[in-house]
BAVO-374784 format. One record per residue (C-alpha): residue in one letter; x, y, z. Coordinates in nm, 2 decimals, padded with zeros to 4 digits. Each point is the difference from the previous one (the first is absolute). Example, Ala and Ser with C-alpha at 12.3 -4.5 7.8 and 13.67 -1.06 7.14 Angstrom:
2
ATOM  res      px      py      pz
ATOM    A   01.23  -00.45   00.78
ATOM    S   00.14   00.34  -00.07
***
This chain:
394
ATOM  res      px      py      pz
ATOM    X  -01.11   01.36  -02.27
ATOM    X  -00.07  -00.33  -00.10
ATOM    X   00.15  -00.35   00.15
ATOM    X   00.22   00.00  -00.33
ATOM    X   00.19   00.35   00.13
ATOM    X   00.13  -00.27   00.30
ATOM    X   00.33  -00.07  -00.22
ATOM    X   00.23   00.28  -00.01
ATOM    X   00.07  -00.10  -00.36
ATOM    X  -00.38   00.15  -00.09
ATOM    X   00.16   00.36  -00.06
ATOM    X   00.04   00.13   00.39
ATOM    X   00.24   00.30   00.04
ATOM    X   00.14   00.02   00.31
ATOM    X   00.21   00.33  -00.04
ATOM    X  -00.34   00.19  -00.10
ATOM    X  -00.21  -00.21   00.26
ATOM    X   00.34   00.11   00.26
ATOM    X  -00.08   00.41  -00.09
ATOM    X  -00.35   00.00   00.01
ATOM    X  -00.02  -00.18   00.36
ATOM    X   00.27   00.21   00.12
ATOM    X  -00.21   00.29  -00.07
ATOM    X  -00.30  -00.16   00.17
ATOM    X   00.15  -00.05   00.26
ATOM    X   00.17   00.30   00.06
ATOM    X  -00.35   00.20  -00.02
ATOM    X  -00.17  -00.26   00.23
ATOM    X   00.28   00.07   00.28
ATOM    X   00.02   00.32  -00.06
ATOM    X   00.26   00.14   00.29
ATOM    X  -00.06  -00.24   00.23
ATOM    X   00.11  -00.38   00.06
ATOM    X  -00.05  -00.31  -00.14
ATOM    X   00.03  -00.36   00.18
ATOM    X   00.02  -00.33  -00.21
ATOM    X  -00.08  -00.38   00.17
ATOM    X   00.29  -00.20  -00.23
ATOM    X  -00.03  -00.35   00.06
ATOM    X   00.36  -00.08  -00.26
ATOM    X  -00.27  -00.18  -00.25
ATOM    X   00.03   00.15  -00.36
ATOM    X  -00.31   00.21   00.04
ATOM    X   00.08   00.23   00.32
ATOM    X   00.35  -00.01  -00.09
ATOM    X  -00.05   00.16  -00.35
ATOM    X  -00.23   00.29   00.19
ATOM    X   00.23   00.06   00.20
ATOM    X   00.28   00.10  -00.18
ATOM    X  -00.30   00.19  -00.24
ATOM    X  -00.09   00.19   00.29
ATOM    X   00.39   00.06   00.14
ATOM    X   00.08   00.13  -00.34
ATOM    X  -00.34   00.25   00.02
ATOM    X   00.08   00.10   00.39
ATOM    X   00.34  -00.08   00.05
ATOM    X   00.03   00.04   00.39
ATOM    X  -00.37   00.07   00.06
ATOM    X  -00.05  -00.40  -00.06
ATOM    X   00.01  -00.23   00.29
ATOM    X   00.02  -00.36  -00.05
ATOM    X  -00.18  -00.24   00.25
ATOM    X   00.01  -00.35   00.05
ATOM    X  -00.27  -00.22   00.16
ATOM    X   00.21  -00.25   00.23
ATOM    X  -00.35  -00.22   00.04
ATOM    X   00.13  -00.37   00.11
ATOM    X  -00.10  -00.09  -00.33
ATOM    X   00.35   00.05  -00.19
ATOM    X   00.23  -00.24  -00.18
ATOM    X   00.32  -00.08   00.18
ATOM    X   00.24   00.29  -00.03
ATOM    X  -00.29   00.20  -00.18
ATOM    X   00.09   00.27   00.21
ATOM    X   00.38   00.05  -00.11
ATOM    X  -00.06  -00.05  -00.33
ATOM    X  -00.24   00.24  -00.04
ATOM    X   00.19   00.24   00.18
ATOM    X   00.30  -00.08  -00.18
ATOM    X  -00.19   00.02  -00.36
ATOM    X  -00.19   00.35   00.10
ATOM    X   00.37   00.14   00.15
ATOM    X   00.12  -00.05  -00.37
ATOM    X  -00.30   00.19  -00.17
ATOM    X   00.16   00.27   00.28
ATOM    X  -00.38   00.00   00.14
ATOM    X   00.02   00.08   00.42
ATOM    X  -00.20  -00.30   00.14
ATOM    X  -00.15   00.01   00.36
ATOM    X  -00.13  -00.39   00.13
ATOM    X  -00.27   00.00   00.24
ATOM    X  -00.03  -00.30   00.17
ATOM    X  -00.36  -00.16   00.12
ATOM    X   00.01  -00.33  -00.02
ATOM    X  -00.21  -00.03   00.34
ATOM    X  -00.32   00.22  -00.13
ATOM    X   00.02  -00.17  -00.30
ATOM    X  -00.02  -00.35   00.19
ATOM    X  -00.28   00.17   00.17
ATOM    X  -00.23   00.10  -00.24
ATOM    X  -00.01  -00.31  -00.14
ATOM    X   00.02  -00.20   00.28
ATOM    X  -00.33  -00.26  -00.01
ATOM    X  -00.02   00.05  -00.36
ATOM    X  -00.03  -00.25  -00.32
ATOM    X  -00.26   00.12  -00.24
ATOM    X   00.26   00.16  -00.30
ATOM    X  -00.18   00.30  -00.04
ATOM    X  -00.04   00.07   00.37
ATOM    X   00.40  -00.03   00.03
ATOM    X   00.06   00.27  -00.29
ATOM    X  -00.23   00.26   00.10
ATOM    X   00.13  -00.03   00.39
ATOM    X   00.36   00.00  -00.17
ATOM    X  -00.14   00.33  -00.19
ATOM    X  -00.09   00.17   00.35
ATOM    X   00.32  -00.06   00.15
ATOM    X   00.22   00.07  -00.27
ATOM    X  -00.16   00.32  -00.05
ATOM    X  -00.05   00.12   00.31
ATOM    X   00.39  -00.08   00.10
ATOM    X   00.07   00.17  -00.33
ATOM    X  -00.19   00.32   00.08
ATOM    X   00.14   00.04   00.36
ATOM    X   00.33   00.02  -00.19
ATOM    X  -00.06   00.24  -00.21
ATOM    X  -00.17   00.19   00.24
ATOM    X   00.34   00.05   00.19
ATOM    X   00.19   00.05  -00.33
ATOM    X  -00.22   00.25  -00.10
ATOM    X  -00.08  -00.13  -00.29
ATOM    X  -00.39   00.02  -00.10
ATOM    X   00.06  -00.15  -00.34
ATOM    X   00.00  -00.41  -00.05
ATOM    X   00.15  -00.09  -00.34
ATOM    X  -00.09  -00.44  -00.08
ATOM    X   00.10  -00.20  -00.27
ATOM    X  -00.37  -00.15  -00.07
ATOM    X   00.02  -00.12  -00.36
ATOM    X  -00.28  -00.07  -00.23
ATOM    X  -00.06  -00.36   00.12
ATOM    X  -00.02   00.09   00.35
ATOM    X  -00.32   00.26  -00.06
ATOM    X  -00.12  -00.30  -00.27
ATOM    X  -00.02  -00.28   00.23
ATOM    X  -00.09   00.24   00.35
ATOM    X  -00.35   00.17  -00.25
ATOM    X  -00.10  -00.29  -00.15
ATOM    X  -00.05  -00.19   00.36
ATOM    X   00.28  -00.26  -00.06
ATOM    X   00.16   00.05   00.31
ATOM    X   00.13   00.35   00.18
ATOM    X   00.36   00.09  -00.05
ATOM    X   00.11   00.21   00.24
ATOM    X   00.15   00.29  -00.13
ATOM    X  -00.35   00.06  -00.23
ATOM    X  -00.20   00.31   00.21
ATOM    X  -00.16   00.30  -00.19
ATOM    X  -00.17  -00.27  -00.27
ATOM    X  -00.17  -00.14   00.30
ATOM    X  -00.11   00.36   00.11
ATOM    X   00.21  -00.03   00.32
ATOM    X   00.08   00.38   00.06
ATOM    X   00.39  -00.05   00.10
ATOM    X   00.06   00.37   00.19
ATOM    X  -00.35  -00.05   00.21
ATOM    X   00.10  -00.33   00.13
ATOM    X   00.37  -00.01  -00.01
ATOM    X   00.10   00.35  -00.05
ATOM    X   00.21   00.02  -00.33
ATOM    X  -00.09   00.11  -00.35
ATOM    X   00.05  -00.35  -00.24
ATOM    X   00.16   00.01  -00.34
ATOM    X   00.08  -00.28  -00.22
ATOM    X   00.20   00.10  -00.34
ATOM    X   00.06  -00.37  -00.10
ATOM    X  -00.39  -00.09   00.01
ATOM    X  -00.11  -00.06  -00.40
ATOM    X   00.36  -00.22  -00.02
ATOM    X   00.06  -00.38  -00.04
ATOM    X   00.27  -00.14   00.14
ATOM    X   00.24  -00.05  -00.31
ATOM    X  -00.05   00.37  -00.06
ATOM    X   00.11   00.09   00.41
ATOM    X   00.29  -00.34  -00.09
ATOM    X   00.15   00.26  -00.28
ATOM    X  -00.10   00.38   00.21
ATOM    X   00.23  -00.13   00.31
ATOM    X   00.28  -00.12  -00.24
ATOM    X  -00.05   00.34  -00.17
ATOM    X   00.02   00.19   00.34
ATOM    X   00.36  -00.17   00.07
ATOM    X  -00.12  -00.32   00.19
ATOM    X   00.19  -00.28  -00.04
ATOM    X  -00.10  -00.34  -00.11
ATOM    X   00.02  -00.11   00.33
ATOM    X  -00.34   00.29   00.06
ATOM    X  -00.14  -00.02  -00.32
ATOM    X  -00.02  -00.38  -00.03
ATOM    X  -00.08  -00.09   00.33
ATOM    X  -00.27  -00.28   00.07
ATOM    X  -00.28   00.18   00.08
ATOM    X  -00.11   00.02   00.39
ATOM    X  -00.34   00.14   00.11
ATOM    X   00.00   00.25   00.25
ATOM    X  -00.17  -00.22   00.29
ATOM    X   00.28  -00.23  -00.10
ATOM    X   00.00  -00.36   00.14
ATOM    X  -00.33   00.08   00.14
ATOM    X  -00.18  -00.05  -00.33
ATOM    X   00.17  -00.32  -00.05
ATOM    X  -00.07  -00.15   00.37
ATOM    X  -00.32  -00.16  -00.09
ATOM    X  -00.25   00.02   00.32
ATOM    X   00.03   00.18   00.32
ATOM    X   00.43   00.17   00.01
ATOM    X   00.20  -00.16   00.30
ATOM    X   00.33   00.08   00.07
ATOM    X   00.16  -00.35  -00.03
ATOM    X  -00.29  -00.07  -00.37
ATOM    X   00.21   00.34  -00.11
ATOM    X   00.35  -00.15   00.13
ATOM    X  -00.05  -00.28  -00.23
ATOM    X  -00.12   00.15  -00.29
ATOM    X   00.33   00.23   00.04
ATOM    X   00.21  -00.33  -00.02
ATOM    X  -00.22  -00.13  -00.27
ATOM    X   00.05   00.34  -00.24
ATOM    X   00.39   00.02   00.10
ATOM    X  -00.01  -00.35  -00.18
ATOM    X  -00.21   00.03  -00.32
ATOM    X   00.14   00.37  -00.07
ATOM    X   00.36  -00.13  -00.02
ATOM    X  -00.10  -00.32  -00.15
ATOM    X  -00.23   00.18  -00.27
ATOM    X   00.28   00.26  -00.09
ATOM    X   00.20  -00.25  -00.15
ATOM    X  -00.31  -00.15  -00.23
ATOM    X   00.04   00.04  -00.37
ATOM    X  -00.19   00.13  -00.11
ATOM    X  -00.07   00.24   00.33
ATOM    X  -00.35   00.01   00.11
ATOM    X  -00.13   00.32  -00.03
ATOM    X  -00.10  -00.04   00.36
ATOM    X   00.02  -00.23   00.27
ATOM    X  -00.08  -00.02   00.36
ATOM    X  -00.09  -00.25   00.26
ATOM    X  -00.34  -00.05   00.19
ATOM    X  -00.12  -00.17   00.36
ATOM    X  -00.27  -00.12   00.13
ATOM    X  -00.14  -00.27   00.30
ATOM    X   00.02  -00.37  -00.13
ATOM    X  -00.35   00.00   00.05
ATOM    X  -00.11  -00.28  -00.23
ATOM    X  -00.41  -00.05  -00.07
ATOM    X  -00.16  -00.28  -00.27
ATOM    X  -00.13   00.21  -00.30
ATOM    X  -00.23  -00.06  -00.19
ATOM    X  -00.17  -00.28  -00.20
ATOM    X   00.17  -00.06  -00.32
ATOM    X   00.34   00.24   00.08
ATOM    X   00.22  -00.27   00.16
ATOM    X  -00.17  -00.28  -00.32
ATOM    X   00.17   00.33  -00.25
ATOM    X   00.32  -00.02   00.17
ATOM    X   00.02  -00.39  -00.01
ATOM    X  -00.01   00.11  -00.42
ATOM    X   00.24   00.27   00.01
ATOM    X   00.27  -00.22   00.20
ATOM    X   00.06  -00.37   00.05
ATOM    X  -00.10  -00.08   00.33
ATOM    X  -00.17   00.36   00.05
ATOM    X  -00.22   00.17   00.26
ATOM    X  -00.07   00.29   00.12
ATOM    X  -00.06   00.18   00.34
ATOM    X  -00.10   00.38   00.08
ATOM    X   00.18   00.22   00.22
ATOM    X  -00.20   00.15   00.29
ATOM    X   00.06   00.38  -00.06
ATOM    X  -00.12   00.18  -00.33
ATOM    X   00.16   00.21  -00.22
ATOM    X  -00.08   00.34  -00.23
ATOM    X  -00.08  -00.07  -00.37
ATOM    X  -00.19   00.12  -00.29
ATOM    X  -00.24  -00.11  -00.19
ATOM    X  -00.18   00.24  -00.33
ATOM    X   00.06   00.35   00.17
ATOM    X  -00.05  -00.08   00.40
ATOM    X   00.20  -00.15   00.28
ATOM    X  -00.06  -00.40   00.09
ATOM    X   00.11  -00.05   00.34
ATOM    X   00.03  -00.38  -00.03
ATOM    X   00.12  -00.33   00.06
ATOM    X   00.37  -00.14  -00.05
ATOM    X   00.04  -00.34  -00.14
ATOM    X   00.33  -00.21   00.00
ATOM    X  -00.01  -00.24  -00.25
ATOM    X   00.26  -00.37   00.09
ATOM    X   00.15  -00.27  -00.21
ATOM    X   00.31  -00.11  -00.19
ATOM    X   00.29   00.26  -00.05
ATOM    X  -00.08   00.25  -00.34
ATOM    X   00.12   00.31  -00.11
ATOM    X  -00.20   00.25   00.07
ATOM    X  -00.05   00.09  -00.33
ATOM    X  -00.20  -00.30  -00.09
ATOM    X  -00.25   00.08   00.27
ATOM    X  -00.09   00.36  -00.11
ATOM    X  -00.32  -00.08  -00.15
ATOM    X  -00.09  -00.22   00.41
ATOM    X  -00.18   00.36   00.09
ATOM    X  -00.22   00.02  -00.27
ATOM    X  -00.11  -00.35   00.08
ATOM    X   00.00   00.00   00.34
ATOM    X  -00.23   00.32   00.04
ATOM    X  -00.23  -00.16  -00.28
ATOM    X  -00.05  -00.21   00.25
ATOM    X  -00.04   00.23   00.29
ATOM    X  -00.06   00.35  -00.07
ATOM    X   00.05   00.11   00.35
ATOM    X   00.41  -00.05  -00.06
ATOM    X   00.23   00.26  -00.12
ATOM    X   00.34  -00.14   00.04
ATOM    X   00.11  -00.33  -00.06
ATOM    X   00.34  -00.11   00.13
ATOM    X   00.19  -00.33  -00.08
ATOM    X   00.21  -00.15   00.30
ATOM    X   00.38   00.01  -00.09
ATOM    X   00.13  -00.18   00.36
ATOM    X  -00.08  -00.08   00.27
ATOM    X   00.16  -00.06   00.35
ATOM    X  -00.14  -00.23   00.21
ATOM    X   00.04   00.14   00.30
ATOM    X  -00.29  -00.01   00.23
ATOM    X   00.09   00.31   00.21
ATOM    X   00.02   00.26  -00.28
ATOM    X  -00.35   00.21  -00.09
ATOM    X   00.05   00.23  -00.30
ATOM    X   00.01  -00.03  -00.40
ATOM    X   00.20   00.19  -00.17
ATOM    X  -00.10   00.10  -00.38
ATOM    X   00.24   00.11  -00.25
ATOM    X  -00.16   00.22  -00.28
ATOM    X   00.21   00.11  -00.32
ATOM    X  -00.18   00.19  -00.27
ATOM    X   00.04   00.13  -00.35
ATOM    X  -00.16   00.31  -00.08
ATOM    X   00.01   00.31  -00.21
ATOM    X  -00.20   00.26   00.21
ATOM    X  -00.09  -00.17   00.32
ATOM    X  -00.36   00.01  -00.13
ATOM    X   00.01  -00.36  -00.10
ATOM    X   00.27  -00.28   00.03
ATOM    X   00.09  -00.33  -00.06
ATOM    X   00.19  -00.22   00.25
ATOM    X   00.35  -00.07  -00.09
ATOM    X   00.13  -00.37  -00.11
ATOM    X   00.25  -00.06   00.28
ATOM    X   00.17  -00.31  -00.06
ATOM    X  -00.07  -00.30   00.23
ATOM    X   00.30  -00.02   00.14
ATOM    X   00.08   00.39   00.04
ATOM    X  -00.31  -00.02   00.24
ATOM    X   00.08  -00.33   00.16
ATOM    X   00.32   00.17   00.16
ATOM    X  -00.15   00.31   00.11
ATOM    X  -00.26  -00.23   00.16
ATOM    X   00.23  -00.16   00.16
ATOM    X   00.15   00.32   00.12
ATOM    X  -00.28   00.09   00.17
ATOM    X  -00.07  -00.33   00.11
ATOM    X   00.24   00.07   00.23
ATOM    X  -00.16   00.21   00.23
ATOM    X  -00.19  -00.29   00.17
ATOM    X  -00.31   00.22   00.07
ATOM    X  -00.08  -00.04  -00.37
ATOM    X  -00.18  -00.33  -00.11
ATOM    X  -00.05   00.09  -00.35
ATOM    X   00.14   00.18  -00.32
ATOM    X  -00.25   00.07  -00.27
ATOM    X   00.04   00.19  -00.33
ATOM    X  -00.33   00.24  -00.08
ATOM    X  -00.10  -00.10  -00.37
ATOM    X  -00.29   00.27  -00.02
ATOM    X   00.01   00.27  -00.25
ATOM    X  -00.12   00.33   00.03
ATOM    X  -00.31   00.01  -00.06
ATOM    X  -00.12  -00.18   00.23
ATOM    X   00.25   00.04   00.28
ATOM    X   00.17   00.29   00.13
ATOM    X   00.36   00.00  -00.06
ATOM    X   00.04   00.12   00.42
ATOM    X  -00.22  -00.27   00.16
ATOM    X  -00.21   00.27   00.19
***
């Protein structure tokens, strides 16, 4: 299936793709039981009610409470799931969670502990269920990204040879793997979804966790909470609507970069220089991941549209740097000792995308939103496509 197939417009049928994975399913069960991890994002939801309408009452829904959730993620979810009439079962483990990546800051380090845990909770609850079946949502440009070394999603398993009933103890299958997201977009709507479900920003399944740049505390999670409740409502209202948008943290850790970076911010913006941020973040460059440097880029006020070509430039210049950021406000305060990033993209398939012109003043007021919370120092908007940067920061 080629990258074009990502738009449901490219001739996808999802009544004949609905009957061919019902069958599928239905012969992979067999008489037995089958347990799905739903996390309320687009992709797990639209499995779910795929599998409920293969099983019916032989489906049990799970969701992963991990510390990692939007506020109210849990209500909603249960809420949108309750509508689909899908039986949902939360298991909370916040604490093993906290745990396992306790001491950790290295982005790839964080998703394959998060991988352990999840799984591991997950297959203890099937176990008691009975259930020796896991269903998943993984999509094509989960496996894509996860084979071709970019960075490991967690819900990608057999294609890394990772036999799931040896070490966890359930049999894996993934119906939705060779889909793009428009095409899963137009199967949940299909499936009786609403658009609240089939339009939802999408969430990754370690949630915040991917978007908490450097080693997860619970107060660097608490804020980036605050931060997302703020750019999801504010972004909402955009028009256009981002396709998505999300909110990002890390230590205001500020380093010199290097020769010639802060010289090609002083062209980009009156006044202009540049620092780098003293965590790193997951990006791409040709077909591998570039786990690299984060520049912020400071001047006179712009729309961020002006500056999407500063990347380009600003990695010319060092390599090394995969996003670049341009400071939107700051507060002054000298007790506050996180960034927060706002990150809105365009895209058709998730494969690539373009960052979204956000008006200047649109972003000035959710800055100052967050601003709010005196622990942050400094709002930033990311102005990196995809390639090179990841459009999760880790």
């Amino acid at each position: 299936m080629t990258e074009q197939a990502g738009d449901a417009s490219y001739g996808f049928d999802p009544e004949a793709f609905v009957e061919e994975k019902v069958e599928e399913i239905r012969k992979f069960v067999g008489d037995g039981r089958a347990a799905i991890a739903t996390s309320g994002g687009v992709d797990s939801t639209a499995c779910a009610a795929l599998a409920h309408r293969a099983l019916g009452q032989r489906l049990i829904c799970f969701f992963m409470d991990t510390g990692f959730m939007r506020e109210g993620e849990v209500s909603e979810v249960r809420d949108m799931l309750s509508s689909l009439g899908l039986p949902l079962r939360v298991l909370s483990a916040k604490e093993r969670f906290l745990g396992s990546l306790k001491g950790k800051a290295d982005a790839e380090e964080k998703r394959i502990a998060f991988r352990q845990t999840f799984y591991t909770v997950l297959g203890e609850a099937a176990k008691e269920e009975g259930c020796d079946v896991l269903i998943q949502g993984t999509i094509a440009p989960d496996w894509i990204e996860t084979s071709g070394g970019i960075k490991t999603q967690h819900n990608v398993l057999e294609q890394l040879g990772l036999d799931t009933k040896r070490v966890f103890g359930f049999r894996l299958m993934e119906p939705l793997l060779d889909l793009y997201k428009d095409q899963v977009r137009a199967l949940a709507k299909y499936l009786g979804a609403d658009a609240a479900a089939s339009q939802r920003q999408p969430f990754p399944g370690p949630g915040l966790l991917v978007r908490c740049i450097g080693e997860a505390t619970e107060e660097k999670i608490d804020v980036l909470r605050k931060a997302t409740a703020v750019v999801e409502a504010g972004l909402k209202l955009a028009d256009p609507e981002p396709k998505q948008y999300l909110a990002a943290v890390i230590e205001d850790t500020r380093l010199r970069p290097k020769d010639g970076v802060s010289e090609e911010a002083g062209r980009l913006l009156h006044g202009g220089t540049a620092v780098y941020l003293g965590g790193r973040a997951t990006g791409v460059k040709g077909d591998n991941r570039a786990y690299g440097k984060i520049a912020v880029i400071f001047g006179e006020e712009r729309d961020p549209e002006d500056l999407f070509g500063a990347p380009e430039k600003i990695i010319h210049k060092d390599p090394e740097v995969v996003r670049v950021l341009y400071a939107v406000a700051a507060s002054g305060s000298r007790s506050g000792r996180y960034v927060v990033i706002i990150r809105a993209v365009e895209t058709r398939d998730f494969m690539t995308v373009k960052p979204s012109p956000i008006p200047r003043g649109l972003l000035k007021g959710l800055a100052g939103e967050i601003l709010k919370d005196g622990r942050v120092t400094l709002v930033c908007y990311d102005l990196t496509s995809k390639p090179p940067a990841t459009v999760e920061f880790e």
